[in-house]
Every structure is written in structure tokens, then in C-alpha cells.
C-alpha positions in Angstrom: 23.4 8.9 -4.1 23.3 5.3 -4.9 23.5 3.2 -8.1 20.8 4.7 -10.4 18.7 1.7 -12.6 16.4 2.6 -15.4 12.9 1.3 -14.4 9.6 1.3 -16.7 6.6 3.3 -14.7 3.2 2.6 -14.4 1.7 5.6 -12.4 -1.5 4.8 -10.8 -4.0 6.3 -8.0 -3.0 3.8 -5.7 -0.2 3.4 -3.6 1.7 -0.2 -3.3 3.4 -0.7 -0.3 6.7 -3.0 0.3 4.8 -6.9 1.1 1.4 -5.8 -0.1 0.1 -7.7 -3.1 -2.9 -5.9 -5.3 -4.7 -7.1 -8.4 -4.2 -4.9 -11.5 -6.3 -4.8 -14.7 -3.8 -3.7 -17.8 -5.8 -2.7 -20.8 -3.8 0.0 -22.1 -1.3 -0.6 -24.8 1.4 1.1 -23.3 0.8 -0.5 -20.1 0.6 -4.1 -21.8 4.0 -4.0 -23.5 5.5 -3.4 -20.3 4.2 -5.9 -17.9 4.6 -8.0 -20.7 8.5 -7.0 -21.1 8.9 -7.9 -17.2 6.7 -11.3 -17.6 9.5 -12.3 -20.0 12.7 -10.8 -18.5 11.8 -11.7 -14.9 11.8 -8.0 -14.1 10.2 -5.6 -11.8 8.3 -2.1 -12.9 7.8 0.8 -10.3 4.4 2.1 -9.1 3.9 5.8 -8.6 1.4 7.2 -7.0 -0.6 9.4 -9.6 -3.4 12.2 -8.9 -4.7 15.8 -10.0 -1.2 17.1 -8.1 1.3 15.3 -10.6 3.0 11.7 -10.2 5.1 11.2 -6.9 8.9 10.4 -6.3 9.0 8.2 -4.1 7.5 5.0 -5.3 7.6 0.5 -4.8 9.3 -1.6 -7.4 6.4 -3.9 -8.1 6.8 -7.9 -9.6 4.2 -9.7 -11.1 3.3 -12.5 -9.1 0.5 -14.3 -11.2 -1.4 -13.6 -14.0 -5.1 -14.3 -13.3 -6.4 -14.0 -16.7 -4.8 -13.4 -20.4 -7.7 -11.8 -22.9 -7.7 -11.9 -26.4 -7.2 -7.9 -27.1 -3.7 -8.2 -24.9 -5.8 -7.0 -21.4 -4.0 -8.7 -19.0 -5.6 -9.5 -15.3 -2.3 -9.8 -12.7 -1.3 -9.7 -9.3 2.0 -7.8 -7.9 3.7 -7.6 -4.8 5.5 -4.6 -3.3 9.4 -4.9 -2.9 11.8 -1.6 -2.5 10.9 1.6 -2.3 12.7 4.1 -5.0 13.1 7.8 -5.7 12.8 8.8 -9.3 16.2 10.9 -9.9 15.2 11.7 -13.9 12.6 10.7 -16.2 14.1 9.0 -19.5 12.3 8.5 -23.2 12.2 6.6 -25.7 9.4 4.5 -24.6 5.9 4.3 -24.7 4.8 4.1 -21.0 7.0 6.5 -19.1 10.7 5.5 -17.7 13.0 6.9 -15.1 16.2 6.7 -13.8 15.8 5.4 -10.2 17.6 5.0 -7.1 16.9 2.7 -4.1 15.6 4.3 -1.1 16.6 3.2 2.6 15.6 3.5 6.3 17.8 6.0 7.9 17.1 4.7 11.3 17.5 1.4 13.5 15.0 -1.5 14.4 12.3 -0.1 16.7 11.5 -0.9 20.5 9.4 -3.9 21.3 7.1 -1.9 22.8 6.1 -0.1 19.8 5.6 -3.2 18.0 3.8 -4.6 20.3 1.8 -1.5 20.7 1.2 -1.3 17.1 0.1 -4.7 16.8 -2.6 -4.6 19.8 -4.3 -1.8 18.0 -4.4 -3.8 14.8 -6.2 -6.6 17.1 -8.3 -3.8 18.9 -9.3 -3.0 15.3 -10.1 -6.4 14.1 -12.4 -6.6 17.2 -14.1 -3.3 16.5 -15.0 -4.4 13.2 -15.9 -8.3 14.4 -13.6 -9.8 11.9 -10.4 -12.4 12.1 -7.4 -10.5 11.8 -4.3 -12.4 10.5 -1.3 -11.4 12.4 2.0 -10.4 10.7 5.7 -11.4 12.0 6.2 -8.9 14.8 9.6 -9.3 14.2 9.3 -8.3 10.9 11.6 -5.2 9.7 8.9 -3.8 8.1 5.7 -4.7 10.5 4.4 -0.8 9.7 3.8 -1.7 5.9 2.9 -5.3 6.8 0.1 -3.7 8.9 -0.6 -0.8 6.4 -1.2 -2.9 3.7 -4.0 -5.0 5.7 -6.3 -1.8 6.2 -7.5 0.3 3.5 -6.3 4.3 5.3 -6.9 5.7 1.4 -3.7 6.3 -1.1 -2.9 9.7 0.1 -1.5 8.1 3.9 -0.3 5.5 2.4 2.1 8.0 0.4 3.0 9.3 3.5 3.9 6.4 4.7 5.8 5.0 2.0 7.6 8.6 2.3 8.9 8.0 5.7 12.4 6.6 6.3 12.2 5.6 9.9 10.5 2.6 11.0 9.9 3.6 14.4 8.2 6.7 12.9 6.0 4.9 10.7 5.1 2.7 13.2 4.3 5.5 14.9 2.1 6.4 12.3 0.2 3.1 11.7 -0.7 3.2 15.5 -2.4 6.3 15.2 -4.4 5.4 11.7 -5.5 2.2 13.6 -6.3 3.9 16.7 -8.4 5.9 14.9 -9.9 3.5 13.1 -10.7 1.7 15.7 -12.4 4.6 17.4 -14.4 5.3 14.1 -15.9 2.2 13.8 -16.8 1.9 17.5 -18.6 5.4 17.4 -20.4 4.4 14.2 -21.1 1.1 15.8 -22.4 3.0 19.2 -24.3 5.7 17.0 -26.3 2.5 15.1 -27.3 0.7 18.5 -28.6 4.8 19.8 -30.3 4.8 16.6 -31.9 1.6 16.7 -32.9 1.7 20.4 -34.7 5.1 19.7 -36.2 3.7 17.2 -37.8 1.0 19.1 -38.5 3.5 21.7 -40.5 5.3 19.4 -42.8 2.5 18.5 -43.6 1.6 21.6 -45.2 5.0 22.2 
């Protein structure tokens, strides 16, 4: 076990990954006295992933990047961006929003193969074509390209957990090329499905 550190929590039904930046509205009080703690200490808060099954362990130390908007009742309008992952070892009071003690989670596992990267990264391009949009590219070199590609595609909080869960890059690489391949696939059937649909269609009114 490493060095534990004491870090305020803000559980949410999203899940941040590392290098992904979200927008956040903070209206509860709770909620408002901490970001505003880490606004003036320069400090980081960690995002847990919250549903109906309880808060999760594993979860992203989160910095505020910008604040968008300050309102007159406190509510707060922010950006924050993703950095380590942690595990939460113990909660701790005291405190209105909830706190934990926290160590830092690591990859187990070296850099992966080129040709998963460069796998991973043509289905991210296959995708982008599928759904007829520019895709911007991350660093394929980056030591995190699975979350830099995870973070660009909404695959819904609960994969995202897994994700975040895994401590092997070439596993969650592994991962991210099966979401986007199936993605991919999705949008092509539903794509194919519209043009049946619309060509019966005109087949009927020509009868």
C-alpha cells in the first residue's frame, strides 16, 4: 500500500476518466464549499462514480480547470480534468461533503504493442467515418491512448468504470477496441436499416 492522502469526494453518476475534461454544475452547499476549498488551495477533489449499487472505489482525482460562470446563490458552473486514478482505503468525517483516505492507483503492466495502438486508433477513425464526423486524433504514443480514446466517445458510465478499474493498458486497450468496434458496427447497421427503410418507402409510393 502506498502513501494514503485525505481527499474531499464528490460522488457523481458519471465517470471521469484520466485526460478527459467535463463541465460540472455545483449547486449544492456541500458541494460548493469544496470546489471552493480547492479553487483556493490549488487542490484536486476525487470523482466517484455513484448509482442505486453504492459509490465505487476506484475513482479520478479531478482539478478545476475554469470556472465558466460564478452565480449569486454560490452555484458555481466549472470545468475539470481527470488526473490519477485512486482507491478509497477509508472514509473520514468531519466534513460536510464526504472525505476518504485515498491511495494512488497504478498500472501493473508495461507499455503495449504498436500494433494495438495502432489497432485501436483505426477503429476510432472507422468510427468517426461511420458517424461522418472529424475525429481529432490523440498522441498514439501516449501512455494512456485507451482513456484518451474513451473519453472522446460517450460508451455510458457503467464501461467507463470498467475501464477506469483496469490496471493494464494493453487490456484496456483491448477494451476500447471492442466498444469502438462495436460502435462502429451499431451505427453502420442503423445507418443501413435507415437507407432499407427509406428505399421501401419510396418503393411503396411508386405502387
Amino acid at each position: 500500500m502506498g502513501p494514503l492522502t485525505e481527499l474531499g469526494l464528490f460522488p457523481l453518476g458519471i465517470v471521469l476518466l484520466p485526460t478527459e475534461r467535463v463541465p460540472l454544475h455545483i449547486f449544492e452547499l456541500r458541494y460548493q464549499e469544496l470546489i471552493a476549498e480547492c479553487l483556493a488551495e490549488e487542490r484536486e477533489f476525487g470523482l466517484v462514480f455513484a448509482d442505486d449499487d453504492g459509490v465505487r472505489e476506484i475513482g479520478t482525482r479531478a482539478a478545476v480547470i475554469e470556472v465558466l460562470d460564478r452565480f449569486p446563490d454560490g452555484r458555481l458552473n466549472i470545468v475539470v480534468e481527470g488526473g490519477e486514478r485512486f482507491r478509497v482505503v477509508e472514509e473520514t468525517s468531519g466534513r460536510s461533503f464526504l472525505t476518504a483516505e485515498t491511495e494512488r492507483v497504478d498500472d501493473e503492466d508495461s507499455v503495449p504493442e504498436r500494433i494495438d495502438r495502432d489497432r485501436a486508433l483505426d477503429l476510432y477513425r472507422r468510427l468517426g467515418q461511420a458517424v461522418e464526423q472529424e475525429v481529432e486524433e490523440p498522441d498514439p504514443d501516449s501512455g494512456v491512448l485507451s482513456f484518451e480514446l474513451a473519453a472522446r466517445v460517450d460508451f455510458g458510465p457503467e464501461r467507463k468504470q470498467e475501464l477506469l478499474e483496469l490496471r493494464s493498458e494493453s487490456e484496456r486497450l483491448t477494451f476500447v477496441s471492442e466498444l469502438l468496434d462495436r460502435a462502429a458496427e451499431a451505427v453502420t447497421l442503423e445507418r443501413a436499416l435507415a437507407d432499407a427503410s427509406a428505399k421501401n418507402g419510396r418503393g411503396l409510393g411508386r405502387r
